[in-house]
C-alpha positions as CSV (number, residue, x, y, z in Angstrom):
1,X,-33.1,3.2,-24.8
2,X,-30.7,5.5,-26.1
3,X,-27.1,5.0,-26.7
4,X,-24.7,7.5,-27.1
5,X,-20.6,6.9,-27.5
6,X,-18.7,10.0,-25.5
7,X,-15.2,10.4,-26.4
8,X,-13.8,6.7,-27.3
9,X,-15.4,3.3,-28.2
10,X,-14.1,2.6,-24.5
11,X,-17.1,4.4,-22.9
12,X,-20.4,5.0,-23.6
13,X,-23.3,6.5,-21.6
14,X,-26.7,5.3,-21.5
15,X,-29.8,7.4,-21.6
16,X,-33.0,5.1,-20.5
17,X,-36.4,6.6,-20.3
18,X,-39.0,5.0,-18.0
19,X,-43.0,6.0,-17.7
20,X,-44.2,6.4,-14.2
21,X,-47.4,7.4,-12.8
22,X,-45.7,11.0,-12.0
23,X,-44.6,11.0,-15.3
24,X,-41.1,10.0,-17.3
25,X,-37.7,9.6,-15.0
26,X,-34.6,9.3,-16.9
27,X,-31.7,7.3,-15.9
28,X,-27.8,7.3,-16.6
29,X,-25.7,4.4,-16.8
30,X,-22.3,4.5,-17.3
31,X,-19.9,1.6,-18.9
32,X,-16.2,1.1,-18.9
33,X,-14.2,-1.5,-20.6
34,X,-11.9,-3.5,-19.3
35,X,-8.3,-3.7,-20.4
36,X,-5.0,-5.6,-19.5
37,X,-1.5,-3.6,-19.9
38,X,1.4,-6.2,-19.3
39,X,4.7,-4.0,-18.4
40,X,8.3,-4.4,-18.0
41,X,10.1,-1.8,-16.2
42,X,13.3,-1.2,-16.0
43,X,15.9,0.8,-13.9
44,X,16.8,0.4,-9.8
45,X,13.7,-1.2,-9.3
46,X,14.8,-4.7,-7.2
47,X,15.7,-4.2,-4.0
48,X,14.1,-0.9,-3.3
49,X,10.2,-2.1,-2.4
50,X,8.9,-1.6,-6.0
51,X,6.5,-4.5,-5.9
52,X,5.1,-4.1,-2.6
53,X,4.4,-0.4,-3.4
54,X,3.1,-1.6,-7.0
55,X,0.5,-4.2,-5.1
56,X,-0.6,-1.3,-3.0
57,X,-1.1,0.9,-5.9
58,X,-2.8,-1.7,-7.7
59,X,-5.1,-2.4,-4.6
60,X,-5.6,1.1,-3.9
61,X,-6.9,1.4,-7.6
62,X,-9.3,-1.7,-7.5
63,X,-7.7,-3.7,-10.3
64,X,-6.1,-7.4,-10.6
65,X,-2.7,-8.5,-11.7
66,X,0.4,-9.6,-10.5
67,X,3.4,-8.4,-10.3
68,X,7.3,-9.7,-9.8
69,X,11.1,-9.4,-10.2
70,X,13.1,-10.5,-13.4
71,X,16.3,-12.3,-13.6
72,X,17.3,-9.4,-15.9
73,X,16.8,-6.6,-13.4
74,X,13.4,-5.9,-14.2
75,X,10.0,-5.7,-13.2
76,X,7.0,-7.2,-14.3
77,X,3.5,-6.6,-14.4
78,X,0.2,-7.3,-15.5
79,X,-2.7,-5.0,-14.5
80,X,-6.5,-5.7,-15.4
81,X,-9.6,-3.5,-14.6
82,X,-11.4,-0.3,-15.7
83,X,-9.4,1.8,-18.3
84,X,-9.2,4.3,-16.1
85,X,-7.8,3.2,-13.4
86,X,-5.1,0.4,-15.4
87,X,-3.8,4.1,-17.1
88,X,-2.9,5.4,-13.3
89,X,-1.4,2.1,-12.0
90,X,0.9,2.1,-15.8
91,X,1.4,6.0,-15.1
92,X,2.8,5.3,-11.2
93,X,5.2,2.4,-12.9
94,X,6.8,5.2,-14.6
95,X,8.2,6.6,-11.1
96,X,7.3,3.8,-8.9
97,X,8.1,4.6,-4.9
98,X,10.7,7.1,-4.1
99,X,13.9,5.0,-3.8
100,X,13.4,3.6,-7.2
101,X,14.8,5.0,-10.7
102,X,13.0,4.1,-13.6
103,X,14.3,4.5,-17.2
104,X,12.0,2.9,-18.9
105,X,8.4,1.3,-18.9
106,X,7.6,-1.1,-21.9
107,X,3.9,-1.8,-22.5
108,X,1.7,-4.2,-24.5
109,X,-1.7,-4.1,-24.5
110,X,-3.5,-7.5,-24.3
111,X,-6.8,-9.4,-24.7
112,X,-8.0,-9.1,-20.5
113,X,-8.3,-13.1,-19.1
114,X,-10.6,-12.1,-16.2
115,X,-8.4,-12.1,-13.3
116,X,-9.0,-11.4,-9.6
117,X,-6.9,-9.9,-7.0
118,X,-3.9,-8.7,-7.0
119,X,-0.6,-11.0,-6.0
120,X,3.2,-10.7,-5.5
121,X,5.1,-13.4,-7.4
C-alpha cells in the first residue's frame, strides 16, 4: 500500500493495489481526522433561537456536541466530527440565524472525547 499525505497532516489518501485474475484494480481510500472546536459566542445571541438553529446546523453537518446559553450572555458550544465539516458549523456561529448579531466567536481547539449526538443544554 501506498500512502501519500495531500495538503495537511489532517488527510491523507490511500493508494492500495490488488492482483486479480483480470489483472491489478486500484483502490482509493480517503481519511479524515477528527477534531473538537469548543466556542463562545458572543453578541444578541439568547433569546433569538440561536441554539436550536446551531443543533440543526450541527445535525445537518453530521457532527456531535452540545450546545447552550451562558449566564453572561453568551453562547456555548462544543462541536466534534470530520474537520471539514466542525470548520462549517464554527463558520455559521460567526452569523448564526438571521435575528442574531454576533461580535465575536472565541475558539479553542481541543483533544476530541468521542461524543455522539448532538444535544441542547
Amino acid at each position: 500500500m501506498f500512502l501519500a499525505k495531500v495538503g495537511s497532516t489532517d488527510r491523507a489518501d490511500a493508494l492500495s493495489f490488488s492482483g486479480t485474475d483480470a489483472g491489478f484494480r486500484l483502490t482509493a481510500e480517503t481519511t479524515h481526522k477528527t477534531v473538537r472546536a469548543h466556542l463562545l459566542v458572543h453578541g444578541r445571541v439568547h433569546g433569538v433561537g440561536y441554539r436550536y438553529a446551531c443543533a440543526a446546523t450541527a445535525g445537518s453537518l453530521g457532527i456531535a456536541g452540545w450546545v447552550r446559553n451562558r449566564p453572561d450572555g453568551a453562547v456555548e458550544a462544543v462541536f466534534e466530527g470530520r474537520d471539514e465539516q466542525v470548520g462549517a458549523a464554527v463558520e455559521w456561529c460567526r452569523h448564526g440565524p438571521s435575528v442574531a448579531h454576533v461580535t465575536g466567536v472565541d475558539v479553542v481547539d481541543e483533544p476530541p472525547e468521542g461524543l455522539d449526538g448532538f444535544t441542547i443544554r
